[in-house]
N, C-alpha and C positions, 0 to 999 in steps of 0.2 A: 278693189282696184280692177279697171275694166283692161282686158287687154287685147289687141286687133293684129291681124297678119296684114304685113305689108299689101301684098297682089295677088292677084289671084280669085279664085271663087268665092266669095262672099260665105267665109264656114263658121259656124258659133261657136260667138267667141269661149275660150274660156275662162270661166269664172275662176276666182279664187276668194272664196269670201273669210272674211276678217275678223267677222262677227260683228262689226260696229257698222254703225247704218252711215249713209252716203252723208256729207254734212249738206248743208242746206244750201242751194241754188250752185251746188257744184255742174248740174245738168246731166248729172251721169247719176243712174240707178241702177243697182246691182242688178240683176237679173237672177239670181240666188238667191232665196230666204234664206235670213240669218236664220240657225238654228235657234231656237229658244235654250234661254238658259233655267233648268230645271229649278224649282224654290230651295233656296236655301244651297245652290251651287255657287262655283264662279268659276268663272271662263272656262264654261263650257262643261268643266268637270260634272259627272255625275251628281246627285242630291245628297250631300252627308260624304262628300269623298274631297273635300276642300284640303290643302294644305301640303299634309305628306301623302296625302293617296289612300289613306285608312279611311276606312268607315267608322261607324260607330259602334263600339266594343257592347258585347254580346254580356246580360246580366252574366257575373261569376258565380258558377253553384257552388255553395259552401262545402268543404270537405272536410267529409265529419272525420276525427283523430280519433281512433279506437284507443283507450286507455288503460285496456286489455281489465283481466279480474281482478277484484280485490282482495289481496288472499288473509289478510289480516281476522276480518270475521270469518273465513273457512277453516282458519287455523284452530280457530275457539271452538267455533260449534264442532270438529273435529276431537278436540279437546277434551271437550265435555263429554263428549259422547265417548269415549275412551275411559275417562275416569268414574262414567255412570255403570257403566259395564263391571269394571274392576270390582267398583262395590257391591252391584246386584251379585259377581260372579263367588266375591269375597266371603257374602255374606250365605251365598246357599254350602258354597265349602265348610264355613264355619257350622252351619246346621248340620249337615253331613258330619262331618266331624265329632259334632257334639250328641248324634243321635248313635252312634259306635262305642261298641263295649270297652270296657278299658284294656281286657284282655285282646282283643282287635287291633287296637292303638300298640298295646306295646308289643305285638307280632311285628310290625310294620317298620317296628327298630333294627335295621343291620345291624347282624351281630349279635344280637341279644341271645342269650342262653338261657334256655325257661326247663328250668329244672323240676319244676311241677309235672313234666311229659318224660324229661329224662331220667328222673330220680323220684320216682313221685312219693317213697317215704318220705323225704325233705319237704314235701307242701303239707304233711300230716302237720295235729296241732304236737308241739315238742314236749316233751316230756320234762319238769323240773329237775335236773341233778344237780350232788354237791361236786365242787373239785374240776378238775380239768375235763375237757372233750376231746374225744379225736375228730375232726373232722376229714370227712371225707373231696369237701370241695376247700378251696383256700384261694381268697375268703369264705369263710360260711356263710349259706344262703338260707338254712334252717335245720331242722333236727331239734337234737336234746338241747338244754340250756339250762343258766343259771336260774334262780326263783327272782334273783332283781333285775332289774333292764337297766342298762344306759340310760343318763339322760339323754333327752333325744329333743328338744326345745331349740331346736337352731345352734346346739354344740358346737363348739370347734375345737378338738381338743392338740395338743401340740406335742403330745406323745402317744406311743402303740396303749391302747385299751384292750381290756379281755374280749376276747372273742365270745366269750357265757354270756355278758351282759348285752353285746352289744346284737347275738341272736334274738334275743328277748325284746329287746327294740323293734327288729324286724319283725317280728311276731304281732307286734303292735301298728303295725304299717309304718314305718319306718324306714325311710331310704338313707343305707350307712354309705357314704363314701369316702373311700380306702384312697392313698397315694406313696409313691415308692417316697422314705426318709429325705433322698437327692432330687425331689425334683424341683425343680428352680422356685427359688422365693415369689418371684411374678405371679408365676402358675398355683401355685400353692392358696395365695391370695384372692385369685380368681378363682377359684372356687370356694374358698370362703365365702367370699360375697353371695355363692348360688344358698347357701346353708347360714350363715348367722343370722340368728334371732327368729328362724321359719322353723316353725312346729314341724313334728316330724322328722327332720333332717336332722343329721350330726355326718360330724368326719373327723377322719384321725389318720397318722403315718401308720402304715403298714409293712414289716418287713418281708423280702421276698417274695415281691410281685413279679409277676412276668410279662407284665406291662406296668408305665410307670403311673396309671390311674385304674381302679377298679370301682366298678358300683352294685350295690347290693339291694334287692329287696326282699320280701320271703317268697323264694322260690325262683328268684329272675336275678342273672346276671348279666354284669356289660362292663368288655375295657377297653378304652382306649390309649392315645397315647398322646395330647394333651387336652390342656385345661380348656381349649377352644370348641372343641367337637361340638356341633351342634346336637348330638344322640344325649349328652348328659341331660342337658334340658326336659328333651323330649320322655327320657326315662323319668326325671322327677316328676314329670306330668300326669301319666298317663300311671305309673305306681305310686307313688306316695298317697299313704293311705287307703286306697283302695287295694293294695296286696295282702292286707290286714286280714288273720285269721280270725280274729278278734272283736273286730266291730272298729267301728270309725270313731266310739268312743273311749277305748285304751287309752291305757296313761301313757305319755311321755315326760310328763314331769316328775317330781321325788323321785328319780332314780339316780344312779351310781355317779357321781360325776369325778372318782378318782381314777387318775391314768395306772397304767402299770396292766401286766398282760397274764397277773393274777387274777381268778376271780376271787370277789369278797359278799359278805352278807351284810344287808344291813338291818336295823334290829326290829322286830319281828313287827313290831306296828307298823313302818313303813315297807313292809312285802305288797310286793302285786300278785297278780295271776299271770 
């Protein structure tokens, strides 16, 4: 729309253009070029800004989700590698172990009293006597003895045995284990179970312990105070049979197998050495 001042100077006019072209035979033309409208605008707006005035949204770059570690297979291979350890570590202990004297082994027991260093006539081989002994350790760990031995085949006997027979045993490698008359039935059983039916091994009540278990081998003692200690174990292990003055082939069977804190002979064809 074209628009004129009343009077005056003749001044140009001002335009205001519409953007829409003059219609046809109106006789009035703008004196303004319409602006063009950009492809894919409208009125007037920028190209790609039609509507609310946005453009056109910008590709969205994906945003990666860290899922952080999977600790499930580190747990394993952690695992394993703990357990391969143990064994490799297990097994060279065991070597080590097994390449150690037994005299070594049974150093290495707290407590143990190796009367072979303290008393070393007691580790000598014992002399046969008839009749009663004095002994000087109690329980006896060795010295003089009767001519029979204890049975000694995984014994259990449920009354005091002579102390003659039961040296003789030990003589033979033989671990005697002693326990105070009172000590609880449980206990009592529990170590049964370390001695029934295992060669070499026998046990019986002992009166007048000063602890209420004692264990015996020839020359090596050890007492504790119950039937749990892990040291009994390690004493059957590391003596039985091997404290044998003897050899490893000593009898433990046809010997004594009557209780009573006499000793007795039995007839002459079943004598040991």
């Amino acid at each position: 729309m074209s628009v004129s001042t009343p009077a005056g100077d003749q001044r140009r006019p001002s335009v205001v253009s519409t953007g829409k072209k003059a219609p046809a035979g109106s006789g009035k033309t703008s004196t303004a070029p319409a602006r063009k409208t950009p492809a894919g605008g409208k009125g007037g707006t920028p190209a790609g800004k039609g509507g609310g005035g946005k453009g056109p949204r910008k590709p969205i770059t994906p945003v990666k989700v860290s899922q952080g570690r999977s600790w499930g297979p580190i747990a394993l291979f952690v695992a394993v590698g703990v357990l391969a350890v143990g064994i490799v570590g297990y097994g060279a202990y065991a070597a080590f172990q097994g390449s150690r004297s037994w005299e070594d082994r049974a150093a290495d027991i707290s407590g143990i009293v190796n009367y072979r260093e303290k008393q070393p006539e007691l580790a000598e081989g014992g002399q046969h006597v008839q009749g009663k002994v004095q002994y000087t350790v109690s329980p006896p760990v060795g010295g003089q003895h009767n001519n029979d031995w204890q049975n000694c085949m995984g014994d259990v006997y449920d009354a005091p045995i002579a102390s003659e027979h039961a040296v003789h045993s030990l003589e033979h490698g033989a671990v005697w284990i002693t326990y105070r008359p009172d000590l609880p039935k449980d206990q009592v059983e529990q170590l049964a179970a370390k001695v029934r039916g295992k060669e070499k091994l026998l046990m019986s009540p002992y009166e007048g312990l000063d602890k209420p278990i004692s264990l015996q081998a020839w020359g090596y003692q050890l007492k504790v105070d119950n039937a749990g200690d892990g040291r009994i174990d390690d004493f059957i292990k590391a003596l039985r049979v091997n404290a044998s003055v003897e050899g490893p082939t000593a009898l433990c069977a046809q010997g004594i197998t009557a209780t009573g804190t006499e000793p007795r002979n039995l007839p002459q064809q079943q004598q040991g050495g």
